[in-house]
N, C-alpha and C positions, 0 to 999 in steps of 0.2 A: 641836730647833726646826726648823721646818718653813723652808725656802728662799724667799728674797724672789723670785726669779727663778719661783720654782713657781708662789706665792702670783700674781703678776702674769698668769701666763697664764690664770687663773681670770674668766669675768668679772666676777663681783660685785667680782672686789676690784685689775680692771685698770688704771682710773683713776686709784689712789692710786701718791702719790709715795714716795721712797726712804725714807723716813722713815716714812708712816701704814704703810706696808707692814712694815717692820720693829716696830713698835706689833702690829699683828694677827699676826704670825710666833709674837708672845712666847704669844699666847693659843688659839692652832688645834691641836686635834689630828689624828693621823692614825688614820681606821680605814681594816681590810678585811671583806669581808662575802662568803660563798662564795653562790650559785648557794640558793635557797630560806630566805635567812638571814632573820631581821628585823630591821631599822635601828630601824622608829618602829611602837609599838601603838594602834591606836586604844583610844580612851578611856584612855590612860596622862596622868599630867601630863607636859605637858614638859618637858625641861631640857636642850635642845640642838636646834639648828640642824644640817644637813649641807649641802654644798657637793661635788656627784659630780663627781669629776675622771677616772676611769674607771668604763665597765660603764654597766649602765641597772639600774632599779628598776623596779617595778609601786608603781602608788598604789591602793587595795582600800578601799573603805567596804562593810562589813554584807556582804562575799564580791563585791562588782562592781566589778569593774574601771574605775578612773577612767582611768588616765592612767600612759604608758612616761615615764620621766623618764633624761635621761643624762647625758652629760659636761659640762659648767659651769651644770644645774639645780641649783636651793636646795629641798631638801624641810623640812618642821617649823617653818616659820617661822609659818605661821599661827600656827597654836594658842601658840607661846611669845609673837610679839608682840600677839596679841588675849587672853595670860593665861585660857586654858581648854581644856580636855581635847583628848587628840588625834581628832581629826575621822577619822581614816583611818588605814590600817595603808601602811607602805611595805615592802615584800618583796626584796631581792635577785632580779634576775632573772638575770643573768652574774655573775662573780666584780667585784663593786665596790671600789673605792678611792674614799675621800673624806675631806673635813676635816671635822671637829667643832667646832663653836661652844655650849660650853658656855654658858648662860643669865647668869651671872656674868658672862664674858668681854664676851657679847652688849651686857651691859649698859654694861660700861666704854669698849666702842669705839663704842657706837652715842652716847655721850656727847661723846668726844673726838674723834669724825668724823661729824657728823651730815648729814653727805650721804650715808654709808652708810647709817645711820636708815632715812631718807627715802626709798633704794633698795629697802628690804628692804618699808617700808611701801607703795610703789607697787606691789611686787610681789605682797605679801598683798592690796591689794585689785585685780589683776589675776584672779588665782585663786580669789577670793572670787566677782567677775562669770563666770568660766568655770563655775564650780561651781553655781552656783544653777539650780535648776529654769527653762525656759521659762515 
């Protein structure tokens, strides 16, 4: 089980108290990811969230480079919380450490803490407005 003290220095999950924190500890897992790995496929279904605690990613639609992503970015949330294919491939760009948020999981904290919800959808439709064409 992953460290309430870890889990804190994350942002997504800084604001929560000693208790929602230990709630989300029971359900995160930990990856690592070498230097050319891939985390997330486009057009794959979802089924997890990540949360980079070290390293950066590249985000890649149809071979073009969207966007570096690093230490306390949320990648895959789109596509799991809009329920549709992955939109973009995310690539290891350093040697990554991150947490996982299986879809399951997603679902039972974004129930029992829905101000993380609300976080996670502010931020899909942040990247949704970055993303769209001019």
């Amino acid at each position: 089980m992953i460290e309430q003290e870890r889990l804190r220095s994350v942002p997504l999950f800084g604001e929560l108290d000693a208790y929602d924190l230990a709630q989300v500890a029971r359900w995160v897992d930990e990856i690592s990811a070498e230097p050319g790995d891939l985390l997330i496929e486009q057009g794959a279904m979802p089924y997890e969230i990540f949360v980079i605690e070290d390293g950066t990613v590249d985000v890649v639609r149809d071979g073009e480079p969207l966007a570096t992503l690093g230490s306390g970015d949320v990648v895959g949330e789109m596509a799991l919380m809009a329920r549709h294919r992955r939109m973009a491939s995310v690539v290891a760009r350093t040697t990554v450490r991150a947490l996982s948020l299986h879809v399951d999981a997603l679902q039972e904290i974004t129930t029992e803490m829905p101000e993380l919800g609300e976080e996670l959808r502010a931020l899909m439709q942040q990247r949704r407005a970055e993303n769209e064409p001019p």
